[in-house]
C-alpha positions in Angstrom: -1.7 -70.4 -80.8 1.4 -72.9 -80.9 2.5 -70.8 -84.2 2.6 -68.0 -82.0 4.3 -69.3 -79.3 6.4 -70.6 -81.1 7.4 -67.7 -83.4 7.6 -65.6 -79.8 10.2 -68.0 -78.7 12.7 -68.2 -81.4 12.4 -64.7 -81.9 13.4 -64.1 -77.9 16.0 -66.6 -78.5 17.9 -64.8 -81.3 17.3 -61.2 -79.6 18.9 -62.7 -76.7 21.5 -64.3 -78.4 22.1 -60.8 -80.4 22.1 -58.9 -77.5 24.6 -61.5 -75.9 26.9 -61.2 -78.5 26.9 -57.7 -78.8 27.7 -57.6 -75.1 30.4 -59.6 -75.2 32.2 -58.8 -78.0 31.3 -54.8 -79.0 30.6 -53.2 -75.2 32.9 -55.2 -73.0 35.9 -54.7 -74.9 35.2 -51.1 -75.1 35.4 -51.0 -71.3 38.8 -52.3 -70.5 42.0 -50.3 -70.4 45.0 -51.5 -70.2 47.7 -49.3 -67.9 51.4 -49.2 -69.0 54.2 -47.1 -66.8 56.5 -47.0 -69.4 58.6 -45.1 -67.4 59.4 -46.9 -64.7 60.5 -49.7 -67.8 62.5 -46.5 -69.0 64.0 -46.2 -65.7 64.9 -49.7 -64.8 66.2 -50.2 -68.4 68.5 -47.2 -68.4 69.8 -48.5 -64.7 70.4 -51.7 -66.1 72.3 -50.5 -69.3 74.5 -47.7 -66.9 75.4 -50.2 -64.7 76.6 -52.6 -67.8 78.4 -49.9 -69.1 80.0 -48.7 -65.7 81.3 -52.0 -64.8 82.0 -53.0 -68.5 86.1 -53.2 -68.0 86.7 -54.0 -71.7 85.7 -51.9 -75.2 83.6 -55.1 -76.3 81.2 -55.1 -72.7 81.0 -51.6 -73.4 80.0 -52.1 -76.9 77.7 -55.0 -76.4 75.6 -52.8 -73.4 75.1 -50.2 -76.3 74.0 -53.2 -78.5 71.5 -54.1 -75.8 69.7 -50.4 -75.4 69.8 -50.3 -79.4 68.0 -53.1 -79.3 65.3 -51.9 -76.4 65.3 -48.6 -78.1 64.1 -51.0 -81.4 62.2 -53.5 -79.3 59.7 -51.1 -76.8 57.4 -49.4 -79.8 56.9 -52.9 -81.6 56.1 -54.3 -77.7 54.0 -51.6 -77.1 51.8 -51.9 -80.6 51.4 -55.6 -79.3 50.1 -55.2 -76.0 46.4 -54.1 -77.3 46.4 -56.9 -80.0 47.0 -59.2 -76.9 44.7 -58.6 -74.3 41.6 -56.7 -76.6 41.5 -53.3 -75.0 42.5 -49.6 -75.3 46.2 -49.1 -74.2 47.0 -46.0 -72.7 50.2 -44.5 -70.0 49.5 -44.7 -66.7 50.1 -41.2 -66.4 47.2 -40.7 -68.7 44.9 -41.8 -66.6 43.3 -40.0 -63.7 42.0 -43.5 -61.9 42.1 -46.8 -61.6 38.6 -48.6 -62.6 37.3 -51.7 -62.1 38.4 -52.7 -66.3 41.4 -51.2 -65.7 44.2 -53.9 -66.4 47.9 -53.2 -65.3 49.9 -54.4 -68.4 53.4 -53.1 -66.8 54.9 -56.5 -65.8 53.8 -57.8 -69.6 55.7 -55.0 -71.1 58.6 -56.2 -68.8 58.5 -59.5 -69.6 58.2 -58.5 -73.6 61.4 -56.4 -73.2 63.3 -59.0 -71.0 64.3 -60.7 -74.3 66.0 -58.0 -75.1 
């Protein structure tokens, strides 16, 4: 009878622990999207650069504000391939989706911050 119980135990144990795991690391991820507007970063980005090469008085500002959006233009697709490696989830536009959810993660401000180096 304690063989039995015993067996019963370790064996709710592991199928617990299984199901656990799966849960956390198979089902869970699945369920989170991460939101990116890249177009409001397209639009603040272009702003920026306009206004850089507007009030650039000399050939050189001028030239460096066009070494800056080459740069972006370089910089956005390796940001964007990042943001999914970083926080674990399906990456999609914000225009993509019809609604928010509750795993739905804004990863705008992140994509910001990624680009501000440039």
């Amino acid at each position: 009878m304690k063989q039995l119980a015993l067996s019963a135990a370790i064996s709710l144990l592991l199928t617990s622990g299984g199901l656990l795991a799966y849960d956390r690391f198979v089902v869970r991820p699945a369920q989170r999207i991460g939101v990116v507007d890249v177009s409001e970063v397209y639009r603040l980005k272009e702003a920026e650069f306009a206004t850089l090469i507007t009030a650039g008085r000399s050939e050189d500002e001028r030239q460096r504000a066009m070494e800056m959006a080459s740069a972006f233009a370089r910089r956005l697709p390796q940001a964007l391939e990042e943001l999914p490696l970083e926080c674990n989830c399906l990456v999609v536009m914000k225009s993509a989706l019809a609604g928010p959810t509750v795993h739905t993660i804004d990863l705008t401000p992140r994509l910001k911050a990624k680009l501000e180096r440039t």
